[in-house]
TITOR-384004 format. One record per residue (C-alpha): y negated, x, z negated; residue in three letters. Coordinates in steps of 0.05 Angstrom, whole numbers, plus 5000, padded with zeros to 4 digits. Each point is the difference from the previous one (the first is absolute). Example, Ala and Ser with C-alpha at 12.3 -4.5 7.8 and 13.67 -1.06 7.14 Angstrom:
<sites>
509052464844Ala;493150275013Ser;
</sites>
This chain:
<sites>
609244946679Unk;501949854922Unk;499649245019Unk;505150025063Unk;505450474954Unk;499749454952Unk;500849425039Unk;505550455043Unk;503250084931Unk;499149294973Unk;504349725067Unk;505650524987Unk;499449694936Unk;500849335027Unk;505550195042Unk;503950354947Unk;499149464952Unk;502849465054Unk;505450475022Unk;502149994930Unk;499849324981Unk;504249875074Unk;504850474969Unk;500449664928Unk;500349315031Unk;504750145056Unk;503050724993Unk;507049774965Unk;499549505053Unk;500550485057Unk;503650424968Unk;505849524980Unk;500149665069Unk;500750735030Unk;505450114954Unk;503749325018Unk;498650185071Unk;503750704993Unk;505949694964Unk;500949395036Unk;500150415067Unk;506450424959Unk;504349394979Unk;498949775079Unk;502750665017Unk;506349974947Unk;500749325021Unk;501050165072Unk;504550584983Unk;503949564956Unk;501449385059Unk;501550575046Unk;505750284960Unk;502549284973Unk;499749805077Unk;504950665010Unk;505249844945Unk;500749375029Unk;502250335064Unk;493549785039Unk;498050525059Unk;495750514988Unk;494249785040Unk;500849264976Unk;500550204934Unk;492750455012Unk;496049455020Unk;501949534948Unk;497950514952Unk;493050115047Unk;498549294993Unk;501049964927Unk;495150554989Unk;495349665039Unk;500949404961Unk;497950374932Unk;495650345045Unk;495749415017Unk;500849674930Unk;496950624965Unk;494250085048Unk;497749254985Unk;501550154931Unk;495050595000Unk;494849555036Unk;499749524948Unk;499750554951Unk;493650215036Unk;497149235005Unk;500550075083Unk;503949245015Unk;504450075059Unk;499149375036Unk;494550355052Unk;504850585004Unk;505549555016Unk;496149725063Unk;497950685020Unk;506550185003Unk;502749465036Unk;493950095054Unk;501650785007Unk;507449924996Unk;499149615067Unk;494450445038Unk;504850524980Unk;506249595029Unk;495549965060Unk;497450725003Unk;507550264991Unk;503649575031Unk;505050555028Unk;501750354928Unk;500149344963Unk;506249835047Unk;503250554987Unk;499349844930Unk;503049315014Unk;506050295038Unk;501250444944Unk;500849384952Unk;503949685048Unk;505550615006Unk;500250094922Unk;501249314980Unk;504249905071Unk;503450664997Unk;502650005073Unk;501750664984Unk;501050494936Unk;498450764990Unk;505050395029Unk;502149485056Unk;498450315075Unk;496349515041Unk;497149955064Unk;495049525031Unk;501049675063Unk;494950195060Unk;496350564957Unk;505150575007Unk;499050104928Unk;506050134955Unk;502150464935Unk;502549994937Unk;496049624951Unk;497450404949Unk;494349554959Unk;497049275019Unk;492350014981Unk;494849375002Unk;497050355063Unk;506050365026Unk;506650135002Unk;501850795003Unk;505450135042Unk;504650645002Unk;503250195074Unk;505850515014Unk;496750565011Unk;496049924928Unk;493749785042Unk;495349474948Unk;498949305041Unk;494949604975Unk;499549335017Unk;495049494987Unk;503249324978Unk;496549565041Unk;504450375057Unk;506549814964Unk;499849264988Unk;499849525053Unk;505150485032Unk;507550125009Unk;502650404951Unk;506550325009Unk;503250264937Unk;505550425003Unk;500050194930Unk;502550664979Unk;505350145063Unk;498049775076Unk;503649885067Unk;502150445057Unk;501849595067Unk;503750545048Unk;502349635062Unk;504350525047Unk;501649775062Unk;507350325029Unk;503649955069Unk;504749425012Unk;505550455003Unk;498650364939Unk;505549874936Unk;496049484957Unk;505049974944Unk;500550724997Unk;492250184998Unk;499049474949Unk;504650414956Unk;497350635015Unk;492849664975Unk;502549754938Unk;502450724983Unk;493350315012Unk;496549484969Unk;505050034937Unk;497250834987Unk;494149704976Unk;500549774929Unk;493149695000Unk;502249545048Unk;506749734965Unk;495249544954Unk;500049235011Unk;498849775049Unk;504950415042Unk;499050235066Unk;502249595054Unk;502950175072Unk;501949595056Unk;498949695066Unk;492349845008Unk;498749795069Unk;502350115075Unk;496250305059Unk;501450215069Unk;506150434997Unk;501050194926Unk;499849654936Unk;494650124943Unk;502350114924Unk;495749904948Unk;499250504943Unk;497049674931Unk;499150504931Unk;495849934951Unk;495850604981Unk;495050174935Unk;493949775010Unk;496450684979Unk;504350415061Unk;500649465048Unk;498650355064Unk;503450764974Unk;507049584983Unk;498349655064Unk;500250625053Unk;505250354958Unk;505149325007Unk;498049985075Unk;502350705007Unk;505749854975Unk;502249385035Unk;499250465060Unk;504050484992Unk;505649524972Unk;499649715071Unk;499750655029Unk;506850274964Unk;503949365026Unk;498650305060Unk;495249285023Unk;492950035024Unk;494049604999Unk;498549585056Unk;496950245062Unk;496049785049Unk;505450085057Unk;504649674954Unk;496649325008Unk;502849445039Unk;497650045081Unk;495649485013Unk;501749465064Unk;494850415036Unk;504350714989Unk;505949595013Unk;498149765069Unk;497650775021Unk;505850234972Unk;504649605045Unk;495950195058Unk;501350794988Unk;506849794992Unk;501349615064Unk;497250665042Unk;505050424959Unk;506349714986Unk;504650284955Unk;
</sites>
């Protein structure tokens, strides 16, 4: 019993001895390489604060200006981990080839995120549109007010305060239509041939002129759109803030309408339309059995 406490006692021993001597011979090692590590990692913080807000004096956007600071922090990043390898004696030329095999199985594996990723770069450096700018994309039905552009996504804001996000990869390789920070409104009314053109475009350009919102450039524009079967079409185009495009919308519409509707004019009709050669014909057919 004696005999197995003192060779239980002799391999603490042993162990304590060699944990000390790892200590002595390594300790300040360690410890100076964890040190490094923990102020390195700092300066590549400071450092990417510091591009971000040069980036903005120079009048760069916002989200630019972010990922030029992100990628100098990675730099400083990545030079301060191999730093701290060396400091530990672990070479990085294996680790370098790891990486490179997992950054592709990854690729592989991920194929989906990683292009979002890619988009992401591709609208930052690109900027096809800014923060702030209300765009829509063709065939998706999306559209809003853009309110931050991520690697992954782009987070957009619509009227009604709703968050849209939307992954990247479903932004480029599409039409993008950016209306910036106003949009729009096409209003085509269609009025009776008889009706007073000159007198109802007036009348519009009144309503539309109680709208101060409207009276930015570009002005609104009135006129003669297009011709149909019995009446004439005008064509309405104002331009409306982006963030209360369809409230200014209804409200102008209302408006047109009852400018029309105090020139004493109305919209056009279905019996208002021009009789077709069929009508025509049956028409003159009633007629010949009662003459006037």
């Amino acid at each position: 019993m004696e005999e197995n406490v003192k060779q239980n006692f002799q391999t603490l021993t042993k162990f304590v001895d060699k944990l000390i001597e790892f200590g002595v011979v390594y300790g300040f090692q360690v410890l100076g390489a964890l040190i490094g590590l923990f102020i390195g990692l700092k300066i590549a913080g400071w450092a990417g604060r510091k591009t971000t807000q040069f980036s903005v004096t120079k009048q760069v956007e916002a989200t630019l200006a972010g990922f030029f600071g992100n990628i100098v922090k990675l730099i400083f990043i990545c030079i301060v981990v191999i730093i701290t390898l060396g400091n530990f004696g672990i070479t990085i030329t294996p680790l370098v080839a790891l990486a490179g095999a997992a950054t592709f199985g990854i690729t592989m594996a991920l194929q989906g995120p990683v292009s979002n990723y890619g988009a992401g770069v591709s609208i930052i450096i690109g900027r096809p549109f800014l923060i702030g700018h209300t765009i829509s994309v063709v065939g998706s039905g999306i559209s809003g007010v853009v309110e931050e552009i991520k690697l992954a996504y782009t987070l957009l804001i619509g009227e009604d305060g709703e968050q849209i996000i939307v992954p990247n990869k479903e932004i480029i390789g599409r039409v993008i239509v950016n209306s910036k920070d106003r949009r729009v409104v096409q209003t085509k009314i269609a009025l009776a041939s008889k009706a007073n053109i000159g007198a109802t475009i007036s009348a519009l350009k009144d309503a539309l002129s109680e709208f101060p919102e409207l009276q930015d450039e570009p002005q609104p524009l009135i006129g003669v759109h297009d011709f149909t079967y019995g009446g004439i079409v005008l064509g309405v185009r104002f331009w409306v803030p982006s963030q209360k495009y369809f409230r200014t919308r209804y409200v102008v519409n209302e408006a047109l309408l009852k400018a029309i509707e105090g020139i004493g004019e109305k919209l056009l009709s279905f019996d208002s339309v021009a009789l077709t050669p069929e009508k025509l014909s049956a028409d003159e057919d009633k007629n010949a059995f009662n003459p006037e």
